[in-house]
C-alpha positions in Angstrom: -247.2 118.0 -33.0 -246.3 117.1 -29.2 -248.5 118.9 -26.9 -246.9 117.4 -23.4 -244.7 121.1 -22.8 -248.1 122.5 -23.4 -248.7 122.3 -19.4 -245.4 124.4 -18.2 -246.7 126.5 -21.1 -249.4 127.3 -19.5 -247.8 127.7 -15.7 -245.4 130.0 -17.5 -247.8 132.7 -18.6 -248.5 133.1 -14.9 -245.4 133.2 -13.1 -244.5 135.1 -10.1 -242.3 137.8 -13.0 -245.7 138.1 -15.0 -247.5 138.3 -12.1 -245.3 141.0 -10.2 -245.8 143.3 -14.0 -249.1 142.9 -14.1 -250.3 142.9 -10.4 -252.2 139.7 -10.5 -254.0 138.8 -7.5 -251.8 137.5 -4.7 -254.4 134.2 -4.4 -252.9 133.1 -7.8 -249.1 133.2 -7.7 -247.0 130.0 -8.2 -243.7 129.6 -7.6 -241.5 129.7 -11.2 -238.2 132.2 -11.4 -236.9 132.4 -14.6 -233.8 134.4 -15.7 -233.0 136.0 -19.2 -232.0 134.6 -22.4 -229.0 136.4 -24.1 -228.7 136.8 -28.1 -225.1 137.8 -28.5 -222.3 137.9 -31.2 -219.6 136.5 -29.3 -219.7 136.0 -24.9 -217.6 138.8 -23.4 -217.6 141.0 -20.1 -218.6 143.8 -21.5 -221.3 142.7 -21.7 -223.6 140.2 -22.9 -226.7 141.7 -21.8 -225.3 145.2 -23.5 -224.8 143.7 -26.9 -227.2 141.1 -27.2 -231.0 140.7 -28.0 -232.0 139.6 -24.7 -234.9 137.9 -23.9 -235.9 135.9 -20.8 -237.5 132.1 -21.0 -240.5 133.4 -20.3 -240.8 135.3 -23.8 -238.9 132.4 -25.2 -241.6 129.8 -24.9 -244.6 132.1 -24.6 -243.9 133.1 -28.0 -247.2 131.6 -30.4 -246.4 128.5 -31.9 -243.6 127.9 -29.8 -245.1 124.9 -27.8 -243.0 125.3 -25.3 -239.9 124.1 -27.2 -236.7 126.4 -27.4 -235.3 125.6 -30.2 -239.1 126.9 -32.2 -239.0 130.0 -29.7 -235.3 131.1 -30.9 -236.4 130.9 -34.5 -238.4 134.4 -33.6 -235.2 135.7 -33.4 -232.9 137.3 -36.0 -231.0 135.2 -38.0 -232.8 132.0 -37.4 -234.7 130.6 -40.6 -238.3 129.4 -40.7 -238.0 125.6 -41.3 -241.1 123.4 -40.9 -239.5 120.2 -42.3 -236.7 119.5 -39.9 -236.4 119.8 -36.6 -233.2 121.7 -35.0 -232.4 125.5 -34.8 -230.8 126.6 -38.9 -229.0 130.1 -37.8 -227.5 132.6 -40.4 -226.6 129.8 -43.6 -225.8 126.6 -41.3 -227.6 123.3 -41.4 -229.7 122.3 -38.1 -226.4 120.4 -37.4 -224.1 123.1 -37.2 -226.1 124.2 -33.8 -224.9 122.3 -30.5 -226.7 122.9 -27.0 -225.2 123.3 -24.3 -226.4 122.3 -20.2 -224.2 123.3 -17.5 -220.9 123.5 -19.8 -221.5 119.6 -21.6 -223.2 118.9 -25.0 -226.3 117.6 -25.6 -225.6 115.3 -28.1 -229.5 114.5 -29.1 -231.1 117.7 -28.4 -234.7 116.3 -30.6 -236.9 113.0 -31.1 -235.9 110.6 -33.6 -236.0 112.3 -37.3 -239.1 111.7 -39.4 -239.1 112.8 -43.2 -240.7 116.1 -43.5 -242.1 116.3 -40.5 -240.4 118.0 -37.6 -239.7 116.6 -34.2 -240.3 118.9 -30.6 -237.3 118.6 -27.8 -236.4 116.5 -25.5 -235.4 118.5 -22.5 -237.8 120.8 -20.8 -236.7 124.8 -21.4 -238.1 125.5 -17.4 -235.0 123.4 -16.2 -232.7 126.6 -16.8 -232.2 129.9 -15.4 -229.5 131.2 -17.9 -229.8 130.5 -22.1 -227.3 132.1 -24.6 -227.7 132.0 -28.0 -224.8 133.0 -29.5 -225.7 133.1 -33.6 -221.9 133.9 -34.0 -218.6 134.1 -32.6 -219.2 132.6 -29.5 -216.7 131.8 -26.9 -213.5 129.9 -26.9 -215.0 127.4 -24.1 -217.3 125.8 -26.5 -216.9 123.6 -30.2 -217.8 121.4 -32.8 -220.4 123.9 -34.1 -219.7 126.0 -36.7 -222.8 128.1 -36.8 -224.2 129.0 -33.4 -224.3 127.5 -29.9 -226.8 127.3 -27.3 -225.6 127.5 -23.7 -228.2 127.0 -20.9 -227.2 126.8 -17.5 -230.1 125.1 -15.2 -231.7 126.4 -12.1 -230.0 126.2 -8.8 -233.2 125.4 -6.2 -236.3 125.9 -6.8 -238.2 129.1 -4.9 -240.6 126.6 -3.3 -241.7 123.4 -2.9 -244.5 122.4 -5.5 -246.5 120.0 -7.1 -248.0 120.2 -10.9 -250.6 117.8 -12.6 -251.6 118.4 -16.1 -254.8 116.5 -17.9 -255.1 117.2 -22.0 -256.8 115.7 -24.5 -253.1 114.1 -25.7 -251.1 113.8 -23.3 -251.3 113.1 -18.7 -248.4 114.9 -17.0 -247.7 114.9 -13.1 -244.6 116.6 -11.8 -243.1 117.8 -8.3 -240.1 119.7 -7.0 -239.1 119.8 -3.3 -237.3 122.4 -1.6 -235.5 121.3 2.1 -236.3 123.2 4.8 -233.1 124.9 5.2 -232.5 125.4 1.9 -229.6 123.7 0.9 -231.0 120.7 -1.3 -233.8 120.1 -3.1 -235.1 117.0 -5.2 -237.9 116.5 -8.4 -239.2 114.6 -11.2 -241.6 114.7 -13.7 -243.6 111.6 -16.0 -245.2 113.1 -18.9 -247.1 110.5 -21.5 -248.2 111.7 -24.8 -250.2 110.2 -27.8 -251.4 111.9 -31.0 -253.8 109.5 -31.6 -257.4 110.8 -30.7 -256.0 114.5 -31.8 -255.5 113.0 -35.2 -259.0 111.2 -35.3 -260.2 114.7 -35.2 -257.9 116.6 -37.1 -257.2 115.4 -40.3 -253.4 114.6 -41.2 -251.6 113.8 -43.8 -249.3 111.1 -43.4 -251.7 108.1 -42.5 -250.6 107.6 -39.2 -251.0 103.8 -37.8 -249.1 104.7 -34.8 -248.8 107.8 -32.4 -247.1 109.7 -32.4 -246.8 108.8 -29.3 -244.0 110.3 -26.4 -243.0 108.5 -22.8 -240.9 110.9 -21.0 -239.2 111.2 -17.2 -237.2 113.0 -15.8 -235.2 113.8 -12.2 -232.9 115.9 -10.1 -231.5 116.6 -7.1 -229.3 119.7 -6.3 -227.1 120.2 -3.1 -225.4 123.9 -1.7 -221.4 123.0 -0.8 -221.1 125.8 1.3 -221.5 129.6 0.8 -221.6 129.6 -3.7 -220.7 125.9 -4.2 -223.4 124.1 -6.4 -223.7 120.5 -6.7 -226.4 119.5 -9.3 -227.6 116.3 -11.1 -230.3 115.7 -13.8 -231.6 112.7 -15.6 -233.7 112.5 -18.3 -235.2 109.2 -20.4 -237.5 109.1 -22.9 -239.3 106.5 -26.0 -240.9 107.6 -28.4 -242.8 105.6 -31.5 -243.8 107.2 -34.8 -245.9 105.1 -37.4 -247.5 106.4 -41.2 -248.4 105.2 -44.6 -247.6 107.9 -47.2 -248.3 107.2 -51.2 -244.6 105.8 -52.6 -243.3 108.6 -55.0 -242.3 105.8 -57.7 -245.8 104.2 -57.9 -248.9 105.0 -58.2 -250.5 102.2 -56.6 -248.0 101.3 -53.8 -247.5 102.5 -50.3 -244.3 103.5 -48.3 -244.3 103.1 -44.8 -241.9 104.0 -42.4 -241.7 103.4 -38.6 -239.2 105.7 -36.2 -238.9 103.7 -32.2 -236.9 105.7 -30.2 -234.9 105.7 -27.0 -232.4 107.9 -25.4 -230.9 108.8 -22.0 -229.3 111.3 -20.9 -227.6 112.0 -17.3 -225.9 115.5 -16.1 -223.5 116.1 -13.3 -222.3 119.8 -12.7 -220.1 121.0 -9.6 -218.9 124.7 -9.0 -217.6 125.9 -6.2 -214.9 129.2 -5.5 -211.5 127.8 -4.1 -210.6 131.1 -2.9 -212.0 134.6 -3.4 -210.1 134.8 -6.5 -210.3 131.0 -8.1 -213.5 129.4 -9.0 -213.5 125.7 -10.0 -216.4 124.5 -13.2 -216.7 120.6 -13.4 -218.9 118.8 -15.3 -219.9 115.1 -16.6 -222.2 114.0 -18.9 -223.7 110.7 -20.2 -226.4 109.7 -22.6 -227.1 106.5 -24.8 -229.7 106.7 -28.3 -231.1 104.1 -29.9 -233.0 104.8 -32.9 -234.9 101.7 -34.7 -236.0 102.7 -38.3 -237.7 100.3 -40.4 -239.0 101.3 -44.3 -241.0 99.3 -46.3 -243.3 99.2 -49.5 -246.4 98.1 -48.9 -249.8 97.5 -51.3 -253.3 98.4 -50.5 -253.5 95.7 -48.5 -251.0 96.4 -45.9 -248.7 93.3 -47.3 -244.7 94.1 -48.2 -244.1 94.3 -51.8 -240.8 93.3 -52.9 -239.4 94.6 -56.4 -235.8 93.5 -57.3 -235.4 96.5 -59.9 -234.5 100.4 -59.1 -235.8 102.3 -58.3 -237.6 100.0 -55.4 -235.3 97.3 -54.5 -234.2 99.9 -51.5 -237.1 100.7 -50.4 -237.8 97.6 -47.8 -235.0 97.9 -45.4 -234.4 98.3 -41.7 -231.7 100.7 -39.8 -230.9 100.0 -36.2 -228.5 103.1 -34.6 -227.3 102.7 -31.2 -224.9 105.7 -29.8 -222.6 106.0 -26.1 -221.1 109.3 -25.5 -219.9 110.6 -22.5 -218.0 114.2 -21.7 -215.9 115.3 -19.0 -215.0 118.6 -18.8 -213.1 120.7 -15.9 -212.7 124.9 -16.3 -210.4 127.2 -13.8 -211.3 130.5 -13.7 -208.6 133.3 -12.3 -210.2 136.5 -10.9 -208.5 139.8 -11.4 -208.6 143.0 -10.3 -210.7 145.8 -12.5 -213.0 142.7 -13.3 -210.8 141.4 -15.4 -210.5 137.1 -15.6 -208.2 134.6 -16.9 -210.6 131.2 -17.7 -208.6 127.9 -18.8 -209.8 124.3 -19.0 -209.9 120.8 -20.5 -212.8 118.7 -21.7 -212.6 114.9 -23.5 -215.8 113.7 -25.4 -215.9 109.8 -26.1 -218.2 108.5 -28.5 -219.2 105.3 -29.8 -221.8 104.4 -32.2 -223.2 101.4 -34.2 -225.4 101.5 -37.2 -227.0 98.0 -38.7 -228.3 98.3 -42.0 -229.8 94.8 -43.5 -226.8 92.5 -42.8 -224.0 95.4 -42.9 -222.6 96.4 -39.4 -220.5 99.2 -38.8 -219.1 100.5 -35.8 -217.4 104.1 -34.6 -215.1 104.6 -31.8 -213.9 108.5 -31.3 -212.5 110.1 -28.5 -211.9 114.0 -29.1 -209.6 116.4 -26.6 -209.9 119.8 -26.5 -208.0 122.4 -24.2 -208.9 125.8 -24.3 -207.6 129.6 -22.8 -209.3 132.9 -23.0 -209.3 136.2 -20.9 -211.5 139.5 -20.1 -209.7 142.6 -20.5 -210.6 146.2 -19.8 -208.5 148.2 -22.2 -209.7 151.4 -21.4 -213.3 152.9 -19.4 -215.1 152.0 -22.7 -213.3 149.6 -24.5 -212.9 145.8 -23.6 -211.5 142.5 -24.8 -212.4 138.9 -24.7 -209.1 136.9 -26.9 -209.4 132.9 -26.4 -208.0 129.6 -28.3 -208.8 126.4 -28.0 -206.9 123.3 -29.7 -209.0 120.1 -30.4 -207.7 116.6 -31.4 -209.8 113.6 -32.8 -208.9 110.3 -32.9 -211.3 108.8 -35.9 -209.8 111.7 -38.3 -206.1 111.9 -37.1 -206.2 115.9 -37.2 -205.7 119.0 -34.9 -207.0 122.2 -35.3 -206.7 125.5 -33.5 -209.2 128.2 -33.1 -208.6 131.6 -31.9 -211.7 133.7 -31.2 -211.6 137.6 -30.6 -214.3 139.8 -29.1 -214.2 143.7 -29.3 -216.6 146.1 -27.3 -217.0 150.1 -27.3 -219.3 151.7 -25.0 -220.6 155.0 -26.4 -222.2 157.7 -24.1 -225.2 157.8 -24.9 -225.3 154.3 -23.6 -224.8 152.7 -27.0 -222.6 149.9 -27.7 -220.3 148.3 -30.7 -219.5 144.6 -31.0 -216.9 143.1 -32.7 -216.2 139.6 -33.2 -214.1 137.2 -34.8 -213.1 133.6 -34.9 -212.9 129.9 -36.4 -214.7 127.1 -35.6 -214.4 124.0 -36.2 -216.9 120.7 -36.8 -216.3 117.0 -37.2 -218.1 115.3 -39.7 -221.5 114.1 -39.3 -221.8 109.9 -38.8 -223.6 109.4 -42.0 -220.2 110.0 -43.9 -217.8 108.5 -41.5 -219.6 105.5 -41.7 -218.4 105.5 -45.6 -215.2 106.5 -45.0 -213.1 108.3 -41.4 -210.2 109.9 -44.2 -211.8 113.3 -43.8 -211.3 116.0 -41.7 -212.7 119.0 -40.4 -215.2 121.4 -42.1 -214.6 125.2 -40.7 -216.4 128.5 -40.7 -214.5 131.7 -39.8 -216.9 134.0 -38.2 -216.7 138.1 -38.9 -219.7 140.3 -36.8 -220.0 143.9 -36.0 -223.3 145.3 -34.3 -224.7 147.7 -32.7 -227.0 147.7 -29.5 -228.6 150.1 -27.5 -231.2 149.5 -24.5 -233.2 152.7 -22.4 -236.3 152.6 -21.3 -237.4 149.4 -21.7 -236.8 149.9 -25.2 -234.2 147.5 -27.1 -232.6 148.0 -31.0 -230.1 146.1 -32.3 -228.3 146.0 -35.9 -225.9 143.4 -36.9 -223.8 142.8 -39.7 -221.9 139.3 -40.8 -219.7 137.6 -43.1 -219.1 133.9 -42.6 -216.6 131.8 -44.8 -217.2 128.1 -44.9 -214.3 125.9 -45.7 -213.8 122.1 -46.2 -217.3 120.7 -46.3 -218.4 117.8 -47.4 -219.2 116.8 -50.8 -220.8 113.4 -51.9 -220.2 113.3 -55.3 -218.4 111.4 -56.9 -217.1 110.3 -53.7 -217.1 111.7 -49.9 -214.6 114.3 -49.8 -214.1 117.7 -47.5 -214.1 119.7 -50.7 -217.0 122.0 -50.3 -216.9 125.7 -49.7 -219.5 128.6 -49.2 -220.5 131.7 -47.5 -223.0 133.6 -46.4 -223.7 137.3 -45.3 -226.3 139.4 -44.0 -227.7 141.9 -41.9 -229.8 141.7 -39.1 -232.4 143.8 -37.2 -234.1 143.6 -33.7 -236.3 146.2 -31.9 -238.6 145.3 -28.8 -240.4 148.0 -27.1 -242.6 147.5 -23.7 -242.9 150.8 -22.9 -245.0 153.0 -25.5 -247.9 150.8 -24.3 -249.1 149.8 -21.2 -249.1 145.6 -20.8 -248.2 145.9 -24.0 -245.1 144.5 -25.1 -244.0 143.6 -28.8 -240.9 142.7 -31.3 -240.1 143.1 -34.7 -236.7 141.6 -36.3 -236.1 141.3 -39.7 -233.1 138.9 -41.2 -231.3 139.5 -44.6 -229.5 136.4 -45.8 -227.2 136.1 -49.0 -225.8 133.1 -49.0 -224.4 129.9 -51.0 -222.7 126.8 -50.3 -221.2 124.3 -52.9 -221.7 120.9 -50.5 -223.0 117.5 -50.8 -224.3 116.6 -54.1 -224.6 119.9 -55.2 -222.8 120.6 -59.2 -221.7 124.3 -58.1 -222.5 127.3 -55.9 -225.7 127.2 -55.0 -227.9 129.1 -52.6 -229.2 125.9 -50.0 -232.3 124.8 -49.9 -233.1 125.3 -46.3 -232.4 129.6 -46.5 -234.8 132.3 -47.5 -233.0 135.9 -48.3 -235.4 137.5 -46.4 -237.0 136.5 -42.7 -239.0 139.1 -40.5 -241.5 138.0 -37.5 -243.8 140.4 -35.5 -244.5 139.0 -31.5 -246.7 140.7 -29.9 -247.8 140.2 -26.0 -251.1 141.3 -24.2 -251.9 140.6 -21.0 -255.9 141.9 -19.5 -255.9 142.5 -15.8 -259.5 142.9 -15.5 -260.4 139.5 -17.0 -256.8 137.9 -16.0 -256.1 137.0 -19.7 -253.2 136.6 -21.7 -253.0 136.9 -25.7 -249.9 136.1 -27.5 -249.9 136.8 -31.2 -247.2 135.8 -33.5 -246.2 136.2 -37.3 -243.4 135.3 -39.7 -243.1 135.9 -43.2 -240.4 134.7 -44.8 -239.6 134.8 -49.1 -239.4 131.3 -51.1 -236.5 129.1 -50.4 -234.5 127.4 -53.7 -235.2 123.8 -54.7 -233.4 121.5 -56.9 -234.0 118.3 -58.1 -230.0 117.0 -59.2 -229.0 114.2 -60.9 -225.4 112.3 -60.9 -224.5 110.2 -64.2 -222.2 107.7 -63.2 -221.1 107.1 -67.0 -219.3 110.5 -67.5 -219.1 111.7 -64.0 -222.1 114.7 -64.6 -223.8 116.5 -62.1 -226.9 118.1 -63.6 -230.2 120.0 -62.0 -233.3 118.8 -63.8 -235.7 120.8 -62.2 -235.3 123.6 -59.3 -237.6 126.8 -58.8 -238.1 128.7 -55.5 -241.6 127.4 -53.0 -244.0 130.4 -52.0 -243.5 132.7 -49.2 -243.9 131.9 -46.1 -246.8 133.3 -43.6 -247.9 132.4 -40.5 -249.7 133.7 -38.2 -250.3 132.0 -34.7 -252.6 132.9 -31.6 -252.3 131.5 -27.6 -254.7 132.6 -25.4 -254.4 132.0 -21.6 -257.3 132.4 -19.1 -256.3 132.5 -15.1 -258.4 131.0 -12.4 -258.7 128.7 -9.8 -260.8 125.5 -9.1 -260.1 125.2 -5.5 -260.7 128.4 -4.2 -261.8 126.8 -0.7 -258.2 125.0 -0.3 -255.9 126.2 2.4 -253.2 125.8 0.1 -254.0 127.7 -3.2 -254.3 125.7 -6.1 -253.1 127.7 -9.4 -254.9 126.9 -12.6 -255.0 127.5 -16.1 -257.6 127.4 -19.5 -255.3 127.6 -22.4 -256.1 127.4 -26.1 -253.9 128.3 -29.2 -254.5 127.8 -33.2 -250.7 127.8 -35.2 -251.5 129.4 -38.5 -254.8 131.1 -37.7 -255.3 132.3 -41.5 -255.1 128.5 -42.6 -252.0 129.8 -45.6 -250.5 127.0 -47.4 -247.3 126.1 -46.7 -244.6 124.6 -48.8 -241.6 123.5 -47.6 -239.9 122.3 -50.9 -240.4 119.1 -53.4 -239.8 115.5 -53.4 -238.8 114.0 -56.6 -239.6 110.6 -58.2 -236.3 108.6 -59.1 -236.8 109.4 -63.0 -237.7 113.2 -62.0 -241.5 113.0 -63.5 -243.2 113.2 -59.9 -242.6 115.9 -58.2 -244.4 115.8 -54.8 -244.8 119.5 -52.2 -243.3 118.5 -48.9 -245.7 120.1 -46.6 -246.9 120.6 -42.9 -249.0 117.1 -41.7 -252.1 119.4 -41.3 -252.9 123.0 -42.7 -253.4 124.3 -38.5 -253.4 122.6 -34.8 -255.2 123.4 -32.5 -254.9 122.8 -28.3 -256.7 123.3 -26.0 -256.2 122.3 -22.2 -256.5 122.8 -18.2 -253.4 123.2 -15.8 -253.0 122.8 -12.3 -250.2 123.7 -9.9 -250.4 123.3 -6.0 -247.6 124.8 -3.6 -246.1 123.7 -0.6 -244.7 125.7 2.2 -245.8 129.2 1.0 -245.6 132.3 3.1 -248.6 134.7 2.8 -245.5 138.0 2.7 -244.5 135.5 -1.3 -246.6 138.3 -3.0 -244.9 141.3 -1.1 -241.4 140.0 -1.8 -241.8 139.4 -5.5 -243.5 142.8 -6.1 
């Protein structure tokens, strides 16, 4: 658990948009405009907002459990599954890898912390960076690749409202952060040092894993932004973090023996954006990117006395070994758009992505050079009043595999008259394959998923329902046994329901999706068809929002239930080339039920500049259910061990404090 987002949680429940609904007091406003997130099947003019689930960040990461971290908020959402065990957003059938984020146009090519087994690992980028987040869990734009599920776009925040300064005191973690704003605003600057440790939390609250170190989290972070004119946008953002991850867990072969495994982390990332309008009719997107991981892994088998035990038999002669990963990638990307008239658009670009990575395993090197192209085309039409069109393609080319693809993407809308819309949606997308394989062997290609969605949305009155429906085809994945190969298929299929209401009830606002999943895939080491472990056929979650004027309270309630996923326990006989399944089943259902509770008020009511302030406290599974995420096996199948959460609940607790610069005593009337 990594509490250090917990502060901007905490600023978030209060900002000047909550505060301007509910009519806080104007003594305790803080500067923080934040625009909406979009849910949609496929990005086109007509228009995102109409057909998609939209939320804003706000909701996102004030959703109970969500600690801040988008990718935990989304999984509220329909179509997102209820993993515990790995970190990453899993959306309609598709691995956590098959979902790519997006900042300002470039990927973000190491989105979480360093993996640990079983355990899932919080973000690395701070969600109050961006104004603008789509989450497209199908047929997204042409503009975008190399993910064949669902892709994250967020587009950060211009300038800040204000000048301000945030320090932040928890029992885990010290944070200290600052933006300014010029006074003429046309630039600002910022950065932010966060330091985290799990240390004394987990003195107190017992875990699982014996951890001997952390987890513990140094992160930074800086920017500076610049107005080029009228609407140009210069904007810049850096970002480096460690992190260090330590724990003794009982070794599955032995009953006497310990398996430890250490996770040191590093990673980098830079941002450069540019956008400007040529002329009123052209407007210019540029963008650069650079980040460098490291990731230092080191496994070994240990005895009671902390010593490392070396067998030379299976199924432990494996078992003490170190991996050392380093990774360079860099994107540049450039995208013309064409204004025409009837708000109609022509949008055309080119973007390269160079990547090189190094894994050392024991004595073995091995080394990864790829430089991928892609060009892409697509256009907004109006076809009639009520009918519109989005049509793009985009080719891609990559060097390790040898191969081009080509992609078209197609986007229907009808608007009825009662304000009711249809969606239609279809497209390909394509996805290189993942490191671990190409480090075995680069004569692959590939894998694809061709995308067919049809919804309906309707919004009025601060009401919202949405109904989608979805077939996905998934060609060319790849399969492990008995060698690497891009001979895997699946599908999957489902329907989808969202309704928000925060009307009926006054300060009252709530959710309610529900996901219906049929899917299979026959991938990996898997014999045959067969549904994948991380998907449950049926996902519904209830978010509910409550904020108390009189006592200047906010309670945020969530729940998720969510049917068994499959588990397998499959075995390969090298003598006659069998793949058998000695043991599968299906875990319990999934419940939880989380509670965050924010408290306003200020400890420096006699300052001339208004402090802000904020008690918060949450529990994540309130009811204390057990949760089971699937099974580990023992290499001869006898021990078969739950994977589970580290602890049954967390708990936080903590205090918030936000000072302003340069306010103006009319902040209140204008945000009202």
């Amino acid at each position: 658990m990594k509490l250090h987002t917990l502060p901007a949680l905490i600023l978030t429940l209060f900002s000047p948009s909550v505060i301007a609904q509910h009519k806080v007091p104007a003594d305790t406003v803080i500067h923080h405009v934040l625009h909406e997130v979009i849910v949609s099947a496929g990005a086109f003019d007509a228009s995102d907002k109409a057909k998609g689930a939209s939320l804003t960040p706000i909701d996102a990461v004030t959703v109970a459990g969500s600690y801040a971290d988008i990718s935990l908020a989304l999984r509220s959402l329909p179509g997102a599954q209820q993993i515990g065990e790995q970190s990453g957003l899993f959306v309609r059938g598709g691995t956590g890898d098959e979902t790519k984020q997006f900042i300002d146009g470039t990927l973000l090519k190491n989105p979480n912390y360093p993996a640990v087994p079983g355990i899932q690992q919080y973000a690395r980028i701070n969600p109050f960076l961006f104004k603008g987040i789509l989450f497209s869990s199908g047929g997204y734009s042409a503009l975008y690749g190399q993910a064949m599920s669902s892709a994250l776009i967020l587009e950060s925040v211009d300038l800040p409202e204000k000048s301000s300064a945030s320090f932040s005191v928890f029992p885990t973690n010290l944070g200290a952060g600052m933006q300014h704003l010029a006074s003429d605003n046309k630039s600002s600057y910022g950065a932010n040092l966060n330091y985290s440790n799990q240390s004394f939390y987990h003195s107190i609250i017992p875990q699982k894993p014996d951890y001997f170190n952390g987890p513990e989290y140094l992160e930074g972070d800086a920017n500076f932004r610049i107005k080029t004119g009228k609407k140009g946008m210069l904007k810049f953002y850096t970002n480096w973090n460690t992190s260090n991850v330590g724990m003794n867990n009982p070794d599955i072969d032995s009953s006497t023996l310990q398996s430890t495994y250490q996770v040191k982390g590093r990673n980098v990332y830079n941002n450069l954006s540019y956008r400007n309008y040529l002329t009123n009719d052209w407007k210019i997107d540029a963008g650069a990117a650079y980040s460098y991981n490291q990731d230092d892994v080191t496994n070994k088998l240990t005895d009671g006395t902390a010593h490392t035990v070396h067998i030379p038999y299976e199924p432990f002669s494996d078992k003490n070994n170190q991996r050392f990963t380093t990774s360079h990638f860099a994107q540049a990307r450039v995208l013309f758009t064409r204004f025409l008239p009837h708000n109609q658009a022509i949008r055309f670009g080119v973007e390269h992505f160079y990547s090189e990575d190094k894994r050392i395993v024991s004595d073995s090197t091995r080394r990864l050079t790829d430089n991928l192209t892609a060009a892409f085309i697509e256009g907004d039409l109006y076809l009639t009043e009520n009918l519109a069109a989005r049509t793009g393609l985009r080719l891609e080319y990559s060097s390790i595999t040898g191969k081009t693809v080509l992609a078209p993407r197609v986007s229907l809308a009808y608007r009825l008259k009662d304000g009711g819309q249809f969606n239609l949606a279809y497209g390909i997308f394509y996805q290189e394959p993942l490191n671990d394989f190409l480090y075995q062997t680069t004569h692959l290609t590939f894998s694809n998923a061709i995308h067919y969605v049809l919804n309906y949305t309707k919004k009025s009155n601060n009401r919202f329902f949405r109904v989608e429906a979805y077939y996905k085809q998934y060609n060319k994945l790849i399969k492990t046994i008995p060698e690497i190969n891009n001979n895997g298929k699946g599908y999957a299929q489902g329907l989808e329901l969202f309704w928000r209401d925060k009307k009926s009830i006054r300060n009252l606002d709530y959710w309610i999706t529900y996901t219906y999943l049929d899917t299979k895939r026959d991938f990996l080491n898997y014999p045959h068809l067969l549904r994948p472990s991380f998907t449950a056929p049926h996902t519904t979650t209830v978010a509910i929002k409550k904020f108390f004027q009189n006592i200047s309270t906010s309670f945020n309630l969530s729940y998720s239930l969510a049917a068994g996923r499959p588990y397998y326990d499959i075995h390969y006989n090298t003598t006659d080339k069998s793949t058998q399944i000695f043991d599968h089943g299906t875990t319990k259902t999934y419940s939880m039920m989380n509670l965050h509770v924010a408290y306003l008020c200020s400890f420096f009511k006699k300052w001339k500049r208004k402090d802000f302030s904020g008690i918060a406290f949450g529990v994540n599974n309130l009811l204390g259910t057990k949760q089971v995420f699937g099974y580990n096996y023992s290499f001869n199948g006898n021990n078969k061990v739950p994977v589970t959460p580290p602890a049954t609940q967390s708990f936080f607790i903590g205090i918030f404090m936000s000072f302003g610069i340069d306010r103006t005593d009319d902040f209140l009337d204008n945000n009202l």
